[in-house]
N, C-alpha and C positions, 0 to 999 in steps of 0.2 A: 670701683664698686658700683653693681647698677641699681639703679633707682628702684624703691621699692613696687613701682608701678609697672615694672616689665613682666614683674612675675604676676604669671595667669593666678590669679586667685582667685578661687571660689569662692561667692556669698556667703555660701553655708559651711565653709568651713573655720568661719568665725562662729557659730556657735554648739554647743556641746551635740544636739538633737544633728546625725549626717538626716535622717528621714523629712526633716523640715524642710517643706516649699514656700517660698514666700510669696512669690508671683507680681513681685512686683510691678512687673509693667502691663499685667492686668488694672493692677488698683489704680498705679500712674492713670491710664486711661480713658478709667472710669470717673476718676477725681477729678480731670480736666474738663470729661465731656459736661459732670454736674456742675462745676465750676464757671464753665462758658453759660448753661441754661439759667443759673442762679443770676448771674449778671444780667444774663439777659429779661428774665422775670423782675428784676430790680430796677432797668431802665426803663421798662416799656409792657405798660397793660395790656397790650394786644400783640401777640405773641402766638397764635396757635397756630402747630402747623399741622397738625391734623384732625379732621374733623367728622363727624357720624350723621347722616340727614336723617330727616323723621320717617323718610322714604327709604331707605338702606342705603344708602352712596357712601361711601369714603372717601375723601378727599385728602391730599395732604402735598406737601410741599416736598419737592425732589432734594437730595443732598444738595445742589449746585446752588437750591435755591430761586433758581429760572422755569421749575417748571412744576404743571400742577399735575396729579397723577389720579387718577380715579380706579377705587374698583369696590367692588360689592358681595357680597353674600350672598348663592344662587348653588342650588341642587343640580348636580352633577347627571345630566340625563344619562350617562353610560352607565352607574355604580346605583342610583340615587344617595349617594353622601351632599351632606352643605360642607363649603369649602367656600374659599375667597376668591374672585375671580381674577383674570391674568389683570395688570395694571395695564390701562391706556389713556394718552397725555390727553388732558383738555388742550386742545393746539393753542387757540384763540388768545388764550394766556401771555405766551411769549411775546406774539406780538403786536395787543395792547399794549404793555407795561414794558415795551422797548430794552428787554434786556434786563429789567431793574430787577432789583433781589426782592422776593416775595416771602411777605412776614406774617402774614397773618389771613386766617379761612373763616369766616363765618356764614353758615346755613340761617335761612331766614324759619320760620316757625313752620310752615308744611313738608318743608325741605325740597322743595323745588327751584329755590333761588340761592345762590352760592355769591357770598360776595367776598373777592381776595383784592389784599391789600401789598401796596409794594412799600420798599423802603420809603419810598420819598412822598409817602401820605395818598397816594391817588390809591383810588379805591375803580373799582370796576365790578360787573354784577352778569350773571350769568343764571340762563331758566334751563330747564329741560323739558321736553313740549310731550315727549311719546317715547322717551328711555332713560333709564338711568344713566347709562355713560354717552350720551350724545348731547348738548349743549351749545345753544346758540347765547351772543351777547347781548346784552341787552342797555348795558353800560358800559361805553366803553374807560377806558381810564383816562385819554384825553381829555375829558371833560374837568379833569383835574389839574391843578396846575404844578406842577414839581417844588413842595414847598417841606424842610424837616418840620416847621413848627404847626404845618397840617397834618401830621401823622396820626391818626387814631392811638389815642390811650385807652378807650370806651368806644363799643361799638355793637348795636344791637338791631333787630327790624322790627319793623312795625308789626305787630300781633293782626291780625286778620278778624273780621268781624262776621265768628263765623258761633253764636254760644253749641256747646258738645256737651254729650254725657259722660259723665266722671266716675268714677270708684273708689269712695275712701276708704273702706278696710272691708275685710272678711271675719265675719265673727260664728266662732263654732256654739251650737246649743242643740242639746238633746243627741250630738252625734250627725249634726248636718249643718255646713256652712250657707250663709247666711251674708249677701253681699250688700255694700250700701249703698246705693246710687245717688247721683245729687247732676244738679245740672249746671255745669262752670262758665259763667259767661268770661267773655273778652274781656281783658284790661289792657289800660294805656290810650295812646291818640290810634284814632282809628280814622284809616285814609276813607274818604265819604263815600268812594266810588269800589273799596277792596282791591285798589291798586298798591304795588307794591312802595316801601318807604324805608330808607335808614338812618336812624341818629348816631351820629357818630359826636364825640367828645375829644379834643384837638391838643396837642402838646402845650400850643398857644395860650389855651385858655379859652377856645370857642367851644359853641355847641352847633353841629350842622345839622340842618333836618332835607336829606335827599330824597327825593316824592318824583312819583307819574303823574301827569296827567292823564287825564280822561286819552286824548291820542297817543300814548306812549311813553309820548317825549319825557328826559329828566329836566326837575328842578330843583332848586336847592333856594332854601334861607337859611339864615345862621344868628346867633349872638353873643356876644363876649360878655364871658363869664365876670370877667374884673369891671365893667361896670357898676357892678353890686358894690366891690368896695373890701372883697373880703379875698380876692387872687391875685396875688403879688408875685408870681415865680413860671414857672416853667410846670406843667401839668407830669405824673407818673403815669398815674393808675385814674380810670373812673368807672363805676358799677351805674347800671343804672337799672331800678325793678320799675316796671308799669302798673300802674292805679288809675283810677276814672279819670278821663282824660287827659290823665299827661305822666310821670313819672318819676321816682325818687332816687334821688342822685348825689352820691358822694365822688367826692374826688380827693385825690392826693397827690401835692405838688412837693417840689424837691426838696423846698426849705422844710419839708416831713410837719405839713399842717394837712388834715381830712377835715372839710368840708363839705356840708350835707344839704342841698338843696330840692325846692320841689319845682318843679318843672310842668307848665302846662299848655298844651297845643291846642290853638283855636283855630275851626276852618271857618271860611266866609267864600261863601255860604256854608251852615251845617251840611245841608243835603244839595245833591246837584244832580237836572235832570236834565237829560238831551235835549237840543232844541228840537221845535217842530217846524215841519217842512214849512216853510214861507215864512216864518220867523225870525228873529235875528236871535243868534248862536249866544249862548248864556256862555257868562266869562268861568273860567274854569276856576274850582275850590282854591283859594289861598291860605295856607297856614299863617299862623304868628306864633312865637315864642312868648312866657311869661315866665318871672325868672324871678322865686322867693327863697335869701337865704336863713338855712333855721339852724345853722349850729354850726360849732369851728372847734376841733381838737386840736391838740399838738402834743403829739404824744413822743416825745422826746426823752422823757425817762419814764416811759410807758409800764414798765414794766417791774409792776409791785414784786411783794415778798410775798408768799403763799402767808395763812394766817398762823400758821404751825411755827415759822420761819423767821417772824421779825426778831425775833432775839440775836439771829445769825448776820447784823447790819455790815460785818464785813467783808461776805458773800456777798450781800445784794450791795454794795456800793460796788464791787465788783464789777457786777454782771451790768450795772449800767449804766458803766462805759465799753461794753463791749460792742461793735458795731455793728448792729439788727439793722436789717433793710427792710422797707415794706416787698412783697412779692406778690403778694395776691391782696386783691379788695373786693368781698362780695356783698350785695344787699341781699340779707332772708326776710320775705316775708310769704307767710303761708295765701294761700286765695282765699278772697274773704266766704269764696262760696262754700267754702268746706262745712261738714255736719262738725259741730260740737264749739261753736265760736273758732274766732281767728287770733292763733296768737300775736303777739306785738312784733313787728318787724326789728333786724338790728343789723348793723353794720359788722361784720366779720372781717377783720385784717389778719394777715398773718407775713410776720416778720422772720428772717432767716438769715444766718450768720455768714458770709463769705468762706469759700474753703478755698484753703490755699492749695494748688496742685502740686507746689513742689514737699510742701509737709505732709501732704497728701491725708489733712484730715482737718474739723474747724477746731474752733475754742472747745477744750476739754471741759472747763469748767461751766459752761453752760449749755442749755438745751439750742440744737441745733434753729428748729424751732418753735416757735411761739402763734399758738393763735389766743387772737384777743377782739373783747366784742363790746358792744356798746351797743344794751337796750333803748330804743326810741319810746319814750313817753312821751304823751300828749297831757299837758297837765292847764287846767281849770286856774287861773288867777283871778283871787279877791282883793278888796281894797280891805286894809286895815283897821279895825274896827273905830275908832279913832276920826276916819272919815266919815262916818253917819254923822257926826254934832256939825258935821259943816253943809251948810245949804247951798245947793247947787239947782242952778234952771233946767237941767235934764236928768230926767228921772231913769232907775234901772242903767247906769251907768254899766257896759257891757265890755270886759278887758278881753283883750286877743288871747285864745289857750297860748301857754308858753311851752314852747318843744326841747324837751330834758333829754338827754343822751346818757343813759346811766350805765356804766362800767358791771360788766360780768368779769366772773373769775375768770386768771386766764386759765389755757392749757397748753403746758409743757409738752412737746413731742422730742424722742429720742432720736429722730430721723428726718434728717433735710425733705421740705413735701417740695414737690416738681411741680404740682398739678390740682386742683380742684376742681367737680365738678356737680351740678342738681341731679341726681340718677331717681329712679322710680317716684316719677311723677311729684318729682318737689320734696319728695318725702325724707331724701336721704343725699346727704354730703358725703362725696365719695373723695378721700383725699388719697394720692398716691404719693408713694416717698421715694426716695433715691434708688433704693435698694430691690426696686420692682415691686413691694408689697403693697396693697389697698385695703385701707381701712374705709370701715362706712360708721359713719354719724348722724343719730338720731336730728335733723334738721333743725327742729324746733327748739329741744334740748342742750343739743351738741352731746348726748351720752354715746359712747364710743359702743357699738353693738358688734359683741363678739361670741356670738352662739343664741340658740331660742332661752327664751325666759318666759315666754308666754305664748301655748302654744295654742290656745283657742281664741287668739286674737293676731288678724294679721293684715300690717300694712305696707309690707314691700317685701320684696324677694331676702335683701338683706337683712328685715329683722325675723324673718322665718329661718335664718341659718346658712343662707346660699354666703358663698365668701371665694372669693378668687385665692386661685391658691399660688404661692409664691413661683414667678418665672422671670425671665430673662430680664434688666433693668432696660427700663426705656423712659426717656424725659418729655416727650412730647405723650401722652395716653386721651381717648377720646372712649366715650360708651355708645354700646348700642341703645338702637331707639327705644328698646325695653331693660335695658341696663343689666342684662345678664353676660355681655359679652362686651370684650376690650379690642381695640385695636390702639398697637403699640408700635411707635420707631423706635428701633433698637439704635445704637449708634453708628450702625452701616448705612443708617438711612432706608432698612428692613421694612415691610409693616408685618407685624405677627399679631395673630388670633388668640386671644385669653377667653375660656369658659369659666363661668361661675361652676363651684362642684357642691354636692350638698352629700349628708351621708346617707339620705331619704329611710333615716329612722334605725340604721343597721350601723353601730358603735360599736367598739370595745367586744364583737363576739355576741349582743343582744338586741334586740328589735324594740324601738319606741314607737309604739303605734302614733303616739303625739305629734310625734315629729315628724313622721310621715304623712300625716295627713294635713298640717300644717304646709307642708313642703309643695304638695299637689295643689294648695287652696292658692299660696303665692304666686304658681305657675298660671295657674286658672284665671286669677287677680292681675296680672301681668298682662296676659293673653284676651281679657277681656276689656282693660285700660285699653291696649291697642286698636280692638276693635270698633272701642268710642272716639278716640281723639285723631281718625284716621292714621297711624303709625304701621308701616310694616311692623308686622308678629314673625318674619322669618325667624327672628334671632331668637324666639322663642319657641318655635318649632327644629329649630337644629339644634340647640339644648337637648329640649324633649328625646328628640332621637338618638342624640350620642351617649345618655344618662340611663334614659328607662329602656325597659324588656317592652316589648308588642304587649303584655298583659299587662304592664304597670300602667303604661299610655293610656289604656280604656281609663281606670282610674280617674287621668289629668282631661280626657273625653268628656266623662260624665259631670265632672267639675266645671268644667267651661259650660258647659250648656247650663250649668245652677246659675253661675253667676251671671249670664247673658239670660234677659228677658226674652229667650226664646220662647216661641208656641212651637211644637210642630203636630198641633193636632188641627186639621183642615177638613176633616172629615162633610162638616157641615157647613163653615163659615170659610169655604175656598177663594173666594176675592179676595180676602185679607191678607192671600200667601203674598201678593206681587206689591206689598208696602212692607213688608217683612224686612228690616233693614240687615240684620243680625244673620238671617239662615245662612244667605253666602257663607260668611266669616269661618262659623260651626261646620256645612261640608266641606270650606274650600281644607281647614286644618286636618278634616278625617280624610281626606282624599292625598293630601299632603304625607302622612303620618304613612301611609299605605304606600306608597310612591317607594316601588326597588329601581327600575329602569326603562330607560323609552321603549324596551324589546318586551320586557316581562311584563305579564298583567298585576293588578292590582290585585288583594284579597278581597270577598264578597264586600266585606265592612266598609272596605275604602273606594269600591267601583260604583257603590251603588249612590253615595254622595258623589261620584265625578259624574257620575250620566244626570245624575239631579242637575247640578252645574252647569252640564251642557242644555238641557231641555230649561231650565229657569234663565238664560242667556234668549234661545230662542224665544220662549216667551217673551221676555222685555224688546227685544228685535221686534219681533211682530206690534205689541202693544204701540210703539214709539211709530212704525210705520203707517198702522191707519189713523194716530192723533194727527202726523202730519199729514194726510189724506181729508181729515175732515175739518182740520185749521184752515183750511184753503189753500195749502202748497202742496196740491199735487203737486205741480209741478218739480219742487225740490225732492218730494217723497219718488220720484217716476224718474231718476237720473239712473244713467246707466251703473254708472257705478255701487247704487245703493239695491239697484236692482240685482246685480249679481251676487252682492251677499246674501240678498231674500232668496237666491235661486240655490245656492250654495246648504242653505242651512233648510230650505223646504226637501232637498235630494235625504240629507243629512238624517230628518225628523221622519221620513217619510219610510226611511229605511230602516230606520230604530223600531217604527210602527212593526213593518213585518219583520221586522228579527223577534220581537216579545209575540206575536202570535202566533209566530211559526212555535216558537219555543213552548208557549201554552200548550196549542196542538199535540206536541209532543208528550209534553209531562200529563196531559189528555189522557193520552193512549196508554202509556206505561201505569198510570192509576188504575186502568179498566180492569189489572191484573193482581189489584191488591184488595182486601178486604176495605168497604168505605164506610164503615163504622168511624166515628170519630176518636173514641178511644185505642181504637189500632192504629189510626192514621197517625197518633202523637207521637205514637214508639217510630213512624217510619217519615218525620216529619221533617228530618234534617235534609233528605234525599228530596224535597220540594224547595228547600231554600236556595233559588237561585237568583240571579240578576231578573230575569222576567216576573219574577212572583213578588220580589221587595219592590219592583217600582209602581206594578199596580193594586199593591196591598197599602204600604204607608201611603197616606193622603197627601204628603209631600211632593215627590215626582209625580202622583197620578191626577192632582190638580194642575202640575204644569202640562201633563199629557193633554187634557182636556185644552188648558189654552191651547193650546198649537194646534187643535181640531179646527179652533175654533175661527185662529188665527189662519188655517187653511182654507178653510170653508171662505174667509173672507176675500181673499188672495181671489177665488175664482169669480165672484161677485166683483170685485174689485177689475179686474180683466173683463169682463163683458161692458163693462159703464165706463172703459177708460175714454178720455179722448183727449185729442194734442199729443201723442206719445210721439217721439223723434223714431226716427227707423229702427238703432239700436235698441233703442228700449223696448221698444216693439217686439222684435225679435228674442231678445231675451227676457219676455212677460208672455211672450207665448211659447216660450219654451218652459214655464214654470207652470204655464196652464195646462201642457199638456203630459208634462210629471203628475201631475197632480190626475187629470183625467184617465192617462191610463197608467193608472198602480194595478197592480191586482188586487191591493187590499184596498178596499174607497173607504172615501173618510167617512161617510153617513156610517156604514159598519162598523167602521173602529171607534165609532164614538158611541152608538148603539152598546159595544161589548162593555165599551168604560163606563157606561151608565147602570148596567148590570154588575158591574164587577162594585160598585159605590154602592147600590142594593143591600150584595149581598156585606158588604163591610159591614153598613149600619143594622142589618138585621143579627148580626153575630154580636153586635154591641147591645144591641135592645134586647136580646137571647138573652145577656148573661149580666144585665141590670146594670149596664153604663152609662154613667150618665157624660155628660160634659167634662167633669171633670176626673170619671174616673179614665177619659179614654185617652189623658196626658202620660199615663206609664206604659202601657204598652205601644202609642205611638212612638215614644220615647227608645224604647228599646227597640223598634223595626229599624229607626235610622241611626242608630250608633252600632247596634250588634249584628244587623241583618239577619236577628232571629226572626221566627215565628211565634210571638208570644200563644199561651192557650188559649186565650178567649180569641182569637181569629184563626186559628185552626180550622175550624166547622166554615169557615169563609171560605178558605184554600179551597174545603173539601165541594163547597158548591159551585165553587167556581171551575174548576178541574171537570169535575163530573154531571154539570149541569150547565150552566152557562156555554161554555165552550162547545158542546154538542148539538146547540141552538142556533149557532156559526156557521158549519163546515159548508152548508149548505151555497152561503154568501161569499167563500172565498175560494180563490185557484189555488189551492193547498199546492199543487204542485211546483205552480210558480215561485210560491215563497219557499218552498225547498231549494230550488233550486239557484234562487238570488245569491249572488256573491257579498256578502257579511263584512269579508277580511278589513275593508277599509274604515270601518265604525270603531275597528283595533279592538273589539269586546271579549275577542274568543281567547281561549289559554292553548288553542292547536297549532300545528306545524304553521299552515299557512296564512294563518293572520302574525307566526312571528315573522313569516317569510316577507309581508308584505310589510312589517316595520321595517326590517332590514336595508329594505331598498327605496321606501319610501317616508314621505312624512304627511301631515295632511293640516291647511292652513286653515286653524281653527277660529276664524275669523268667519271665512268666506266659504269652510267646508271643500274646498280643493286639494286634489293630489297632489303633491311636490316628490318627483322622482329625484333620488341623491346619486342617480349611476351616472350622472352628465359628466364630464369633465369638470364645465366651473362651478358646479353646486357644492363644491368643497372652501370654495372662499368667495361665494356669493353673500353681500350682506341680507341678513336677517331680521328678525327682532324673534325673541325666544323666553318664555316668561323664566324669571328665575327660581318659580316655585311647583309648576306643574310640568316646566320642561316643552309645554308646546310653541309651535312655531307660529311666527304671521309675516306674511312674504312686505307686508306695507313697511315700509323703511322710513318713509315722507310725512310729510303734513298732507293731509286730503287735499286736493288740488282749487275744489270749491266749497262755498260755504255752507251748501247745504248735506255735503258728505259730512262735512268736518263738526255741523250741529247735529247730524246723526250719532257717530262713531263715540261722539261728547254725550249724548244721551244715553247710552246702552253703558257707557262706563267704559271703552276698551279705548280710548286713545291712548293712556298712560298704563292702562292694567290691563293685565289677560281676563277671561273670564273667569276664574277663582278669584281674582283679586291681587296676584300677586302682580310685581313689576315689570315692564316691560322691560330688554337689554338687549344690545345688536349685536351680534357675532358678527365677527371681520370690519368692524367699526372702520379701523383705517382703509377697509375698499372703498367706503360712504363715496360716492362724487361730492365737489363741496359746494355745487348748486344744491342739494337736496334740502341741507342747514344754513343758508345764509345769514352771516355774520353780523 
C-alpha cells in the first residue's frame, strides 16, 4: 500500500472553494523577510539601510551588504520626466571597511556628509565636494578599531551653526493664504569652527563624540555611561534630540530599562581663531562631555489596560506575558523656536511582537504593536510646610526642579511597524507597517491624520490630505527631503519610488474647492520650507508635474510666490535685486515646471524665468569679479582660468543683447502697420508678448540687463589699467576686449535704449496712478504669466513706436540680422533644434560641446539634475582662487537655477580627480 505521501495532492483540494489561492509561499516569504527585520530592529538601534540626503542622494546598502549604492532624482533631459537615476557604487566603501557587512547609513543635517557603519562598530564618513554621486573620504574606518561592543545603537551629527528661516503653518482668511514665518536657530553642541562632528552611543555603554579639527584631521573623546551608576547591561536602542548645548538622551539596554539623560558639550576654548603670522599657533577647540542622569523606566509590564478594559483582567494578564520587544526609541520634542509655545518633549518606544515564519503570523490575541510614551515634565520642588518652624542659616533655601516622566495612553497598532521617521519639518511622524502602508501622526499629539479636517489651516502636506497610497511591502523605507516621496527596498534588494497622491478636491463625482486650495497651500508650504532650510525641492517639483495639468501648476506658482517673501517689483529700487535670496528658487521652479526636453524650447512662461537665471548668474559672476579686483587680488581675479569663464559668459550676454534688439527692431517694424492707439493695441497685444518684450518690460531680467552693461563697461576699464597679467591671461582679456569693442551693438547704446525703455515703464505707472505698492500685481503677473498686464500696454506701445526709432540710427541693423542666434538655444526653429542635436553648451563658461566625436558618448560630465544643462568641470578647481570664485557665484555643488550637480559616466572619472 503506498504511503499516503506519494499521491500528488493538491492544497486546494482539501477544501470545498476549487477557485481558492492560498499563495503560500508568497506569505512564507514575506513572514520571513519581516521576521528577520523585526529581529533585527530588536537587536540593534542603528539599522538603516536606506537613506534620503537633504540634497537629494539615496543611499542605501546593497543585498550582499558590501556595498553602498547611490542614486538620485534628476529630470530626464530626453522626455523631461523626473525618474530615479541609474545606481552607481560609492567604491571607497568596500575598501575602507575591508569586506565587513554594512549596517547602518546616516546623512549628516545639510546632506553632504554620509556616515556608513559596518558590523563591527567602525564607522567611516564620506562629503561630496561638486556632485551628488561622486564622493571622497573623509573618515576612513580605520581609525576604528574592530570592536562588537563599539557598534552604534544611537547615532547622530552635529547640527551646523547656521540659524535659517522656517514656516510654521499656512493660514487661509478672507480667501488668501497667509504663511507664518519664524526664524529657527541651531540646537545642540555646535563645532566652534562649523566643522563636521558625530555622536554616536555604543552597545558598551559609551558616548563618543568624533570631531575635525580646524586641519581636518579626526578626533574623538568618549565617556561611559555606567559611571553614573544607573547602566548595568549591554545598550539596544539610544535616541538622542539636541538642545542648547548639548542633548537629551535616552537609552534602552537589554535588561529592557530606558533611561533618560542630559548630555552637555563643552569646547575650550568656546571660539577659536587662526593664528597670526609670527605668533604661536593657538591649540585647537577641545570638547568634554557632561553626563546628568534624570529618570530610569522599566517597563516590563508596560503595557496597561485601555480604561474601558480593566474589568477584562484576564485578557490583560494575558497579554503581559506575551513577548513585546523594544524596536524603535524616539525623542519628540518640537523647536523651541516655533510660533505658539513649545510643546513638552517625550520619549516615544514602540514595542513589537516576534512573528514566527513558520506560523507565518504573531500572537492573535494581541496587538502586533504598541506605541507607548512618556511625557517629560519639569516639575518645581517645595519643602514641606512643616519646614518654615525650623531655623536654618541660609535663607531662600532653593531645591533642584525634579524631572517627572509621565505615562501617555498607549496605542494599539493592528500592523507590525518596520520603520519610523520626522517627515514635514518635525511636524509629522511617519510610521510604515509591514504591509507597505504609511500612516502619518500628528507629532505633537500623536493623533493619527487620515484625511483634511481643517481646511484653512495648514501645517504639512499630510494634514492637508496628501497620503501615500498602498504599494509594494518594503522593510527598510526612507522620505524625501520634502517628504512627499518614498524610497523603498523591496525584498530583492529593489529601491522603488512612492508618490504622495492627493484628490486635489475632485471626490466621490464632486469638487471641494477646500480642499483644493488647502492642497496647493501644503505644496507651496512644502516648497517654500525648502527654499529656507536649503533642502532640494526636486521631489516637490516632480510631484507637481506628475499630479497637476500646466493650468493647475500656475495655481501652485502663484502660491509659492505668497508664501516666499518675494518682491519682484525693481522698477525703482533695482540694487536690492542682487541680495534677493528667494528670486532664484521662484524662476529656477517656473523654468523647471516648463522644461519638456533638451531639444524642445520652453513655453514663454518658463523661458523667460530661464534667461532671467542665466543674466542674474552673470550678474553675480561680474559683481564677485571686480570685488576681487578691488580687495587687492587682482591677481587671483586675473587667473586664466576665471578669465575664460568672464570670456565665455561676456560672448554669451553680449549676444543676448543683439538677439532682443534685433527682435525689437522687428516687432518695430511690424507695429508701423497696425493702428497705435492704445485701445487697439490691447486687442492685438498677445502678438507683442514675446521673450524680448518680457525681459525688458518686467524689472526683473532688465535690472539684471543693466548689471551686465555695467559689468561690461567695467571689463573694458578694467583691461586698460591692467598690469602684471601672465601671457595667457593676457591674451585671453584681450580677446574679451575686443568682443566687447567690436559688437555691432556697443554697450553705451544698449544701455542708452534700457534707460529709455525704464522711462517709459515708470511713466505708464505714474499714467495710470501707481504707486509702490500698486506696481507689485502687475509685476507679479509679467514673471509668472509672461502677460502684458493693461497698465503697461501704452509702455509696449512707446517703446515699439518710439524709443526704438531713436536707435536705428546707432546700430548695424544688418549685422544683427544676420548673427548666428542658434547657440543661445532661445529660438523654436529648425536650426537652433538642429544645433541642440548635435551640440550642447557648457553653461558654466558659455562654450560649445560638440556630441558627434566618437568619445563624447562616455566622456565624464557633470549635468544638473533639474535644468538638464551641462558643465564640462568634473574636478575641484586646481587653485584656490578659482575654487573661492566658482564657491562665490554658488555653482561648485549647484547649477545655475539651483538644482544639483551629477556626473554622467561617473565610472570613467580617473581616480586622481577624487582622491581618497
Amino acid at each position: 500500500m503506498p504511503m499516503m505521501m506519494e499521491d500528488a495532492i493538491d492544497v486546494d483540494d482539501l477544501f470545498v472553494d476549487p477557485t481558492l489561492e492560498l499563495g503560500l509561499a508568497n506569505v512564507a516569504s514575506t513572514v520571513k523577510g519581516l521576521a528577520q527585520r523585526l529581529d533585527e530592529l530588536r537587536l540593534l538601534g542603528c539599522c538603516q539601510k536606506v537613506t534620503w540626503s537633504k540634497l537629494g542622494v539615496i543611499a542605501y546598502i546593497s543585498q550582499d551588504g558590501h556595498k553602498v549604492l547611490l542614486r538620485y532624482l534628476h529630470c530626464r533631459p530626453d522626455d523631461g520626466q523626473w525618474a530615479l537615476s541609474d545606481e552607481s557604487v560609492l567604491d571607497a566603501v568596500a575598501e575602507t571597511h575591508g569586506g565587513r557587512t554594512l549596517v547602518h547609513l546616516c546623512w549628516n543635517e545639510s546632506g553632504s556628509d554620509l556616515a556608513v557603519v559596518d558590523s563591527t562598530g567602525r564607522i567611516s564618513t564620506f562629503s561630496s565636494p561638486i556632485a551628488l554621486n561622486v564622493f571622497t573620504i573623509s573618515r576612513p574606518a580605520s581609525e576604528d578599531a574592530e570592536d562588537d561592543g563599539g557598534g552604534p545603537v544611537g547615532l547622530v551629527w552635529l547640527n551646523l551653526n547656521r540659524p535659517m528661516h522656517a514656516f510654521h503653518k499656512g493660514t487661509k482668511a478672507n480667501g488668501r493664504w497667509a504663511y507664518v514665518p519664524y526664524r529657527r536657530r541651531p540646537l545642540g553642541p555646535l563645532h566652534p569652527l562649523n566643522k563636521s562632528g558625530l555622536v554616536s552611543v555604543t552597545r558598551s555603554g559609551h558616548i563618543r563624540l568624533l570631531y575635525q579639527n580646524p586641519d581636518s584631521k579626526w578626533a574623538q573623546i568618549s565617556i561611559e555611561i555606567r559611571s553614573l551608576g544607573f547602566s548595568d547591561d549591554i545598550l539596544t536602542h539610544a535616541a538622542l534630540w539636541p538642545t542648547d548645548g548639548g542633548f537629551l538622551m535616552a537609552t534602552h539596554s537589554s535588561c529592557a530599562r530606558i533611561c533618560l539623560y542630559r548630555v552637555q558639550v563643552k569646547w575650550d576654548p568656546a571660539q577659536w581663531e587662526p593664528h597670526k603670522p609670527g605668533a604661536p599657533p593657538n591649540p585647537f577647540p577641545t570638547p568634554s562631555f557632561h553626563l546628568y542622569h534624570m529618570k530610569t523606566e522599566t517597563p516590563s509590564g508596560i503595557f496597561q489596560p485601555a480604561g474601558h478594559a480593566v474589568d477584562n483582567l484576564d485578557d490583560f494578564l494575558h497579554s503581559n506575558t506575551t513577548p513585546y520587544s523594544l524596536t524603535h526609541l524616539e525623542i519628540i520634542a518640537p523647536s523651541p523656536d516655533t510660533p505658539g509655545g513649545s510643546p513638552k518633549p517625550y520619549i516615544l518606544a514602540i514595542f513589537s511582537l516576534p512573528v514566527n515564519p513558520s506560523a507565518g503570523q504573531s500572537h492573535n490575541s494581541s496587538p502586533p504593536s504598541v506605541i507607548v510614551r512618556w511625557q517629560l515634565d519639569i516639575m518645581k520642588q517645595t519643602l514641606h510646610p512643616s519646614f518654615d518652624d525650623v531655623v536654618s542659616k541660609k535663607a531662600n533655601v532653593q531645591l533642584k526642579p525634579k524631572s517627572v516622566l509621565r505615562r501617555q495612553d498607549d496605542i494599539n497598532l493592528d500592523r507590525s511597524v518596520v520603520a519610523i521617521e520626522h517627515i514635514d519639518a518635525g511636524n509629522i511622524l511617519a510610521i510604515s507597517y509591514e504591509d507597505g502602508s504609511i500612516a502619518s501622526f500628528d507629532a505633537d499629539s500623536m493623533t493619527s491624520l487620515n484625511g483634511v479636517e481643517d481646511v484653512n489651516n495648514v501645517t504639512s502636506m499630510a494634514q492637508a490630505g496628501f497620503s501615500f497610497p498602498l504599494d509594494t511591502p518594503g522593510h527598510y523605507i526612507s522620505f524625501s527631503p520634502n517628504s512627499c516621496l518614498a524610497a523603498v527596498l523591496d525584498g530583492d534588494g529593489q529601491l522603488r519610488l512612492r508618490y504622495m497622491g492627493h484628490s486635489f478636491g475632485a471626490e466621490d463625482g464632486l469638487y471641494d474647492d477646500g480642499k483644493f486650495s488647502s492642497a496647493m497651500a501644503a505644496l507651496a508650504l512644502a516648497y517654500a520650507r525648502a527654499c529656507c532650510n536649503e533642502s532640494a525641492s526636486d521631489d516637490v517639483l516632480a510631484l507637481v508635474m506628475q499630479q497637476l495639468t500646466p493650468d493647475i501648476q500656475k495655481s501652485f506658482i502663484n502660491e509659492v510666490y505668497r508664501a516666499l517673501p518675494v518682491n519682484v517689483d525693481f522698477t525703482v529700487e533695482q540694487d536690492k535685486l542682487m541680495n534677493n535670496q528667494y528670486i532664484q528658487k521662484c524662476l529656477s521652479m517656473q523654468s523647471a515646471l516648463g522644461f519638456k526636453s533638451r531639444i524642445q524650447q520652453r513655453s514663454l512662461a518658463a523661458v523667460v524665468p530661464w534667461v532671467t537665471l542665466n543674466l542674474r548668474q552673470i550678474s553675480i559672476l561680474f559683481a564677485y569679479f571686480f570685488h576681487f579686483n578691488k580687495s587687492g587680488r587682482e591677481a587671483e581675479a586675473q587667473e586664466p582660468e576665471i578669465l575664460r569663464m568672464i570670456h565665455g559668459n561676456v560672448k554669451w550676454a553680449l549676444d543676448l543683447a543683439k538677439y532682443l534688439v534685433d527682435d525689437l527692431f522687428e516687432m518695430a517694424d511690424n507695429l508701423q502697420n497696425l493702428p497705435t492707439d492704445p485701445n487697439s493695441f490691447s486687442q492685438s497685444a498677445r502678438n507683442f508678448e514675446s521673450l524680448s518684450v518680457m525681459l525688458i518690460l518686467s524689472s526683473v531680467p532688465r535690472s539684471f540687463l543693466k548689471y551686465i552693461c555695467r559689468g561690461i563697461r567695467g571689463l573694458v576699464f578694467g583691461f586698460k589699467g591692467a598690469a602684471n597679467l601672465s601671457a595667457e591671461s593676457f591674451r585671453i582679456y584681450s580677446s574679451i576686449y575686443n568682443l566687447i569693442e567690436e559688437s555691432p551693438l556697443k554697450v553705451d547704446v544698449y544701455e542708452k535704449l534700457l534707460a529709455n525703455v525704464d522711462s517709459a515703464v515708470k511713466h505708464a505707472y505714474q499714467g495710470a496712478g501707481f504707486g509702490g505698492g500698486d506696481r507689485a500685481a502687475p509685476e507679479r503677473e509679467l514673471i509668472i504669466t509672461s502677460n502684458i498686464p493693461p497698465v503697461l500696454q501704452s509702455a509696449v506701445v512707446t517703446i515699439l513706436t518710439k524709443t526704438m526709432p531713436l536707435f536705428r540710427s546707432e546700430v548695424d541693423r544688418m549685422a544683427l540680422c544676420l548673427q548666428d542666434y542658434t547657440w543661445l538655444g532661445l529660438g523654436d526653429d529648425k536650426r537652433t533644434e538642429l544645433f541642440k542635436r548635435h551640440n550642447e553648451v557648457d553653461i558654466l563658461k558659455r562654450v560649445v560641446i560638440g556630441l558627434d566625436f566618437p568619445d563624447r558618448a562616455t566622456q565624464p560630465k557633470r549635468r544638473c539634475v533639474r535644468c538638464c544643462e551641462v558643465s564640462e568641470d568634473v574636478a575641484l578647481p586646481k587653485t584656490i582662487s578659482v575654487l573661492r570664485m566658482v564657491a562665490k557665484v554658488q555653482v561648485l555643488r549647484s547649477c545655475i537655477c539651483g538644482g544639483m550637480w551629477a556626473v554622467e559616466n561617473v565610472d570613467k572619472l580617473p581616480s586622481q580627480v577624487f582622491p581618497g
